[in-house]
C-alpha positions as CSV (number, residue, x, y, z in Angstrom):
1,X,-93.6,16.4,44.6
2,X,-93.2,16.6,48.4
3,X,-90.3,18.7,49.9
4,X,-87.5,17.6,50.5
5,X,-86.4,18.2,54.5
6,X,-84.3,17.1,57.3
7,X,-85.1,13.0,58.2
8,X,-86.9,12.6,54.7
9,X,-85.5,10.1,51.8
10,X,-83.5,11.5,50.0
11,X,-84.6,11.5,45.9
12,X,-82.8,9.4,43.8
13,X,-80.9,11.1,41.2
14,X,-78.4,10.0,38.3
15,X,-76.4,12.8,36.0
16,X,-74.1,13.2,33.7
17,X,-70.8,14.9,35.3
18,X,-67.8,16.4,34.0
19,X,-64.9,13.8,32.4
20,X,-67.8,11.5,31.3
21,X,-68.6,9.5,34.6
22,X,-72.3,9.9,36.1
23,X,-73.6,10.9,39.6
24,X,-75.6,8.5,41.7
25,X,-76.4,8.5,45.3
26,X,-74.4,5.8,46.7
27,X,-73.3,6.7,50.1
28,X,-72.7,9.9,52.5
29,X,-73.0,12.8,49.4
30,X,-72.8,16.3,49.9
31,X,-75.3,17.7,46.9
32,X,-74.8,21.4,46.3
33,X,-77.2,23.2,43.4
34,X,-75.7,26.5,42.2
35,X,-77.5,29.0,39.7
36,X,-74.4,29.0,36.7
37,X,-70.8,27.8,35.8
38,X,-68.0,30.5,36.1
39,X,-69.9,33.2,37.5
40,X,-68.7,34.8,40.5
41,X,-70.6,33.5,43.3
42,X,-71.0,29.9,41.8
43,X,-67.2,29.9,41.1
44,X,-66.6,31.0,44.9
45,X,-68.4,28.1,46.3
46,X,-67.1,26.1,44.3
47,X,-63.2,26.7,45.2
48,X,-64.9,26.6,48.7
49,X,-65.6,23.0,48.7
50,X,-62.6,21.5,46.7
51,X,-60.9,23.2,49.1
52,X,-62.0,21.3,51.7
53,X,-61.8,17.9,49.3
54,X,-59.8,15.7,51.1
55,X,-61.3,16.5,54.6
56,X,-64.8,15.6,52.6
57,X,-62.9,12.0,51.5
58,X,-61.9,11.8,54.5
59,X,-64.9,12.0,56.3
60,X,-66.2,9.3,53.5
61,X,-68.4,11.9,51.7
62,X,-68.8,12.1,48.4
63,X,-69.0,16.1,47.1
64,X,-71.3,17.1,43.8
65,X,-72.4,19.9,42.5
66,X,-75.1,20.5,40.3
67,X,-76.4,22.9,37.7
68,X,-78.1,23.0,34.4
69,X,-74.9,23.9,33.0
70,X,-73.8,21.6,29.7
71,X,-71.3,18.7,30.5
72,X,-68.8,20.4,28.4
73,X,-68.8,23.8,29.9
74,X,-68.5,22.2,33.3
75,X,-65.7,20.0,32.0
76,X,-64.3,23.7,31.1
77,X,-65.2,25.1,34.6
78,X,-63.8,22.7,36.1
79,X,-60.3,22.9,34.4
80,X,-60.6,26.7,34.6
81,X,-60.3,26.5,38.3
82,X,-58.6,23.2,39.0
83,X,-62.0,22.4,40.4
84,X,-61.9,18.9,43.0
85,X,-65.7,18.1,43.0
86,X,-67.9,16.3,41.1
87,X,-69.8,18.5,38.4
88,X,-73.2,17.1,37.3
89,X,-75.5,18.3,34.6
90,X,-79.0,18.5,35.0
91,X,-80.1,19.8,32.1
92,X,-83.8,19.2,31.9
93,X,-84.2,20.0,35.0
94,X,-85.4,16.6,36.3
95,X,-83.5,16.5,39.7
96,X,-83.7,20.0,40.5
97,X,-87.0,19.6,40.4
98,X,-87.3,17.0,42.4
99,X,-84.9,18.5,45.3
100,X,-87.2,21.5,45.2
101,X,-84.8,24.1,44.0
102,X,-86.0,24.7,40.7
103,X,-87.8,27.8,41.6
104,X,-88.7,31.1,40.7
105,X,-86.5,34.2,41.2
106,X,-86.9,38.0,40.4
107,X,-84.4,40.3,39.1
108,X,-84.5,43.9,38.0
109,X,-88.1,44.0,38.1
110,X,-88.3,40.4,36.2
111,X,-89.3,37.3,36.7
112,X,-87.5,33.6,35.8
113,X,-87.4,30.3,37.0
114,X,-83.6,29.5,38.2
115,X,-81.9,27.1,40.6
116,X,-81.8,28.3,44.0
117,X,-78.5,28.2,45.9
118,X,-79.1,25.3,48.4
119,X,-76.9,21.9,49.6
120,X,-78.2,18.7,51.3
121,X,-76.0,16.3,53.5
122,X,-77.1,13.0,53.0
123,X,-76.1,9.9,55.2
124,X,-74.9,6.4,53.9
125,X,-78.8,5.3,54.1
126,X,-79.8,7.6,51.8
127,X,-81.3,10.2,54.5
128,X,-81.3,13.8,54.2
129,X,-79.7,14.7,57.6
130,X,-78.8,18.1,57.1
131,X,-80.1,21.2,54.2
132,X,-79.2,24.7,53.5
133,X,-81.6,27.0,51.3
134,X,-80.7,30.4,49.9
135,X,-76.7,29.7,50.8
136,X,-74.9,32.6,51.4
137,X,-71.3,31.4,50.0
138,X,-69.0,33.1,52.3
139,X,-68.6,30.1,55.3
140,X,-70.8,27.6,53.5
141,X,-68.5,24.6,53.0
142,X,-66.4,24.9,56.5
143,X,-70.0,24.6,58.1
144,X,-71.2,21.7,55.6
145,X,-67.8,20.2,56.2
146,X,-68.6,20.0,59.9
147,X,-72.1,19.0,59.7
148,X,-70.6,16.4,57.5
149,X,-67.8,15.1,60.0
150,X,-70.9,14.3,62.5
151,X,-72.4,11.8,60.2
């Protein structure tokens, strides 16, 4: 697996999301991994970026987030929150390995392998143009959003 940065192809990817429908890339995405459904932080960002919805649509990019959540709790999460994004399931892990964010974390003393908070701007040609790692929530999507409005 070679990492995923700025200028490199983007990995292909194809999920399950919330309401049935699947997640491809197939034009200007915003892909954001977040640890867990419904949990504070996750939730945050989350609200953060549907939000900004319509200026994403706008701008002609496509939002998705992405967890290891079940389809069904996202569908719940989703509701929960009157969520405007894309929720994908990556259960097995697949595509977060690929993207590099399936990593290990320490808590308490403990250690566990988790999804690291990260989001990558890809372009309509299926370049990563833009990546965050270790996102701090607070002022993530405005700066994603203008990142995005450059593309």
């Amino acid at each position: 697996m070679s990492e995923v940065t700025a200028g490199s192809k983007a990995p292909s990817f194809d999920m399950p999301t919330d309401g049935g429908g699947r997640a491809t890339l197939t034009g200007p995405t915003v892909l954001y991994f977040y640890p867990k459904a419904d949990t504070p932080g996750c939730t945050n960002e989350a609200k953060n970026f549907s939000e900004h919805a319509e200026a994403f649509a706008a701008a002609g990019v496509t939002v998705i987030g992405v967890s290891k959540d079940p389809v069904k709790k996202l569908g719940r999460f989703k509701a929960k929150y009157d969520l405007k994004v894309v929720l994908a399931s990556d259960e097995e892990a697949g595509v977060t390995e690929a993207w590099g964010v399936w990593v290990e974390k320490s808590m308490y003393g403990k250690t566990y392998m988790g999804i690291e908070r990260a989001t990558f701007l890809i372009d309509g040609s299926g370049v990563v143009r833009r990546l965050w790692r270790k996102v701090s929530v607070k002022g993530h999507a405005e700066a994603v959003l203008a990142a995005a409005k450059e593309l």
